[in-house]
N, C-alpha and C positions, 0 to 999 in steps of 0.2 A: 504494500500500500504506500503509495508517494505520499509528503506530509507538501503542503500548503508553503512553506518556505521552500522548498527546492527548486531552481532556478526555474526548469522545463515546466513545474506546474503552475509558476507566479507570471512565466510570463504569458499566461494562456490568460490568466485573472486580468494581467493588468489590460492585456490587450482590447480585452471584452470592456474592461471599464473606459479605455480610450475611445472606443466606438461609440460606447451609451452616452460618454459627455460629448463626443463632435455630434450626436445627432439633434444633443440639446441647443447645444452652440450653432447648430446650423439653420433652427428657429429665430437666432437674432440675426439671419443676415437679409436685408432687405431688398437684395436681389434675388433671392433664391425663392422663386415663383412658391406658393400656397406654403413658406413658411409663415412662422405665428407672427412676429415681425411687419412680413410684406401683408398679410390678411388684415391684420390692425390699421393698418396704413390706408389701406383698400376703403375699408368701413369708414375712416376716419375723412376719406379724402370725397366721399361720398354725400357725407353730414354735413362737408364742406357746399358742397353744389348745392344743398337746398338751403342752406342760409343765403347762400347768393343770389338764387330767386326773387329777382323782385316783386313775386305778389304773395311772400311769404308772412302770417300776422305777426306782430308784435310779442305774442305769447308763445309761437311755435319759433320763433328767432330765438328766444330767449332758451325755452325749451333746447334747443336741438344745437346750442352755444354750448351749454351744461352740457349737454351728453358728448359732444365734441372734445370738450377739456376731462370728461374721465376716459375716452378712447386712446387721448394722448398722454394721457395720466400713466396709462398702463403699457402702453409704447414704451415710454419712457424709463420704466420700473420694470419690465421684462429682463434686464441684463441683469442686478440684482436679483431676482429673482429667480432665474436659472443659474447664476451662477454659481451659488450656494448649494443648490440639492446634494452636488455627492462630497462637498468636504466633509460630513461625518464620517463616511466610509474611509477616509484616507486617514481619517483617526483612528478608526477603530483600525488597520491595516497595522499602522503606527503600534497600536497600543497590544497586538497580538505577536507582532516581530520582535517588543521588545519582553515580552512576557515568555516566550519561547526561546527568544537568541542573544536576548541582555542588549540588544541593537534596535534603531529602531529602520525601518526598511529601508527607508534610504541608505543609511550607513552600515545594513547587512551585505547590502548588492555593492561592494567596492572593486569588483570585476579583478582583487589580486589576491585570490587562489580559485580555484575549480569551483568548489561548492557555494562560490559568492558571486562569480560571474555570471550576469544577465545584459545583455545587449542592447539596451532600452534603446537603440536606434533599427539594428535590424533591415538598411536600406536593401531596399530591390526585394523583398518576401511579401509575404500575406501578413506580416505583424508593420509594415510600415506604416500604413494610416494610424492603425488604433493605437501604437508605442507612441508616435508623434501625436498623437491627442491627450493619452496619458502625461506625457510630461510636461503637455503644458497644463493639465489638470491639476498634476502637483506642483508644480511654479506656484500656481493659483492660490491654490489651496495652503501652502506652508509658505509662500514666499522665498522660497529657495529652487536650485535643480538636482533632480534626480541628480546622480555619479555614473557620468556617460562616457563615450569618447565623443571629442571634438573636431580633431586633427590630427594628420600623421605624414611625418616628411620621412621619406629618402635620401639617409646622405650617400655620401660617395668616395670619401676619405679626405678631403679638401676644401676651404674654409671658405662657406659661401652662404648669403642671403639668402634663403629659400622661403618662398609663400606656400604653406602646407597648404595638405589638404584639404576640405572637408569632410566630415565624412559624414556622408550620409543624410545631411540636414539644408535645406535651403534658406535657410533665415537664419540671421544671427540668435545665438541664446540669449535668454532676458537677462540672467543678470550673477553673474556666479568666480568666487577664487577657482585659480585654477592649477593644474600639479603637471609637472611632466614626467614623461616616465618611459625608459627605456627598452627595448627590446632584451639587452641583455645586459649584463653589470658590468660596468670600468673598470679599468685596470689602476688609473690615477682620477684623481680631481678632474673633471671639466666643467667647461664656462660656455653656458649659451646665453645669448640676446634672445627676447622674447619682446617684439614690442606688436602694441595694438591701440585699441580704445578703450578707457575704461568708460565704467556706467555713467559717469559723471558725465563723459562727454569728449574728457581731455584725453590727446594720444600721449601716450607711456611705451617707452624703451625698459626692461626688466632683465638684471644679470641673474642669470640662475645657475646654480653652481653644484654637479651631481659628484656626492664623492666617492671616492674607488670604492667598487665593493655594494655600491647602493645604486640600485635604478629608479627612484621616483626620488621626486625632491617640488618644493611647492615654488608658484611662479608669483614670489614676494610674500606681502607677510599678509595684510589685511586689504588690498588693495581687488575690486571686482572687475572682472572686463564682460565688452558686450561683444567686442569679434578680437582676433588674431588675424595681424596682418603678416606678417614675415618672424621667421624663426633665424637668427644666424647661428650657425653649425660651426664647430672649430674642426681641421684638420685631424685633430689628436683621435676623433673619435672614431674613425675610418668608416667601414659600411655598413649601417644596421636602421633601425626604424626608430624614429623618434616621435613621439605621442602627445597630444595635449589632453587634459581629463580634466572634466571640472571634479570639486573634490568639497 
């Protein structure tokens, strides 16, 4: 019997739960024909033409002004209001990871051993919609991200600027420290430049320094970015894969 924490059965949960909130989410987009959004809108714009009637009374103007401001009432309060339905469940997930694994999900899933590794990206499969709806369910709901990959360069043995990857994601993340982490462990100290944008706005250059014997190390201390633009690589570190994780 699979327990509920293990990677293959969490991520069938989460994926299910990324679909149920994009279908919620997809009620507040006002393009997307017979959503609850564009229907409100409809009605709303409706109640509009018959006040503009000029042989409308005084009392049905009145009338149908009021019903016009609670139409837009609830236009307006629909994003609130769906957006909230499943952050209980992202507690209670919370509060069952951490009651079982002394973690709580987020920080169970750190993708550095076997039995912690989940792929909350998952590009090009059957989990890429519903992963990419979950994560930003959890952004939402906790204000923080999921512990994904980001990016990932190829060096080549020789000291050059390189604009990683992405992986997997076409928008930048909302808002998140980030860690780098190498394919395999150093032999000495090395020094990479990590520079991007942070949340703030302002672009940041970051020296990150992994030392012998250790492949992750964090990209600065308390500082959040919303993209990565360029990674500079030193020579020392010859051919291997270099990663960025939020953390």
């Amino acid at each position: 019997m699979a327990f509920v924490y293990q990677p293959a059965v969490f991520k069938e949960i989460a994926n299910s739960m990324g679909l149920a909130d994009k279908n919620l989410q997809d009620q507040l987009e006002s393009t997307i024909v017979g959503s609850g959004v564009s229907q409100l809108i409809s009605s709303r714009n409706r109640i509009a033409a018959c006040i503009g009637d000029t042989t409308i009374s005084s009392i049905d103007f009145d009338g149908s002004t009021v019903l016009g401001q609670v139409f837009r009432s609830k236009e307006v309060g629909i994003s609130t209001s769906l957006n909230t339905i499943y952050s209980s469940i992202i507690t209670g997930m919370n509060t069952y990871f951490s009651s079982v694994t002394s973690k709580t999900m987020r920080n169970y899933y750190d993708s550095k051993t076997a039995n912690t590794s989940l792929d909350f990206v998952s590009a090009g499969t059957s989990f890429t919609t519903g992963l990419s709806s979950f994560r930003k369910l959890y952004s939402r709901a906790q204000s923080e991200e999921l512990i994904f990959k980001l990016y990932s360069v190829a060096t080549s043995g020789v000291t050059a600027s390189i604009v990683p990857t992405a992986y997997g994601y076409s928008t930048s993340f909302t808002n998140s420290s980030l860690e780098l982490r190498l394919a395999g462990n150093v032999g000495t100290a090395t020094t990479f430049t990590v520079s991007g944008d942070l949340t703030t706005g302002s672009p940041v250059s970051l020296s990150v320094t992994v030392g012998a014997g250790t492949s992750v190390a964090n990209v600065g201390t308390t500082q959040k970015f919303y993209n990565v633009s360029v990674l500079g690589v030193p020579a020392s570190i010859g051919t291997t894969t270099v990663e960025i994780w939020t953390r």
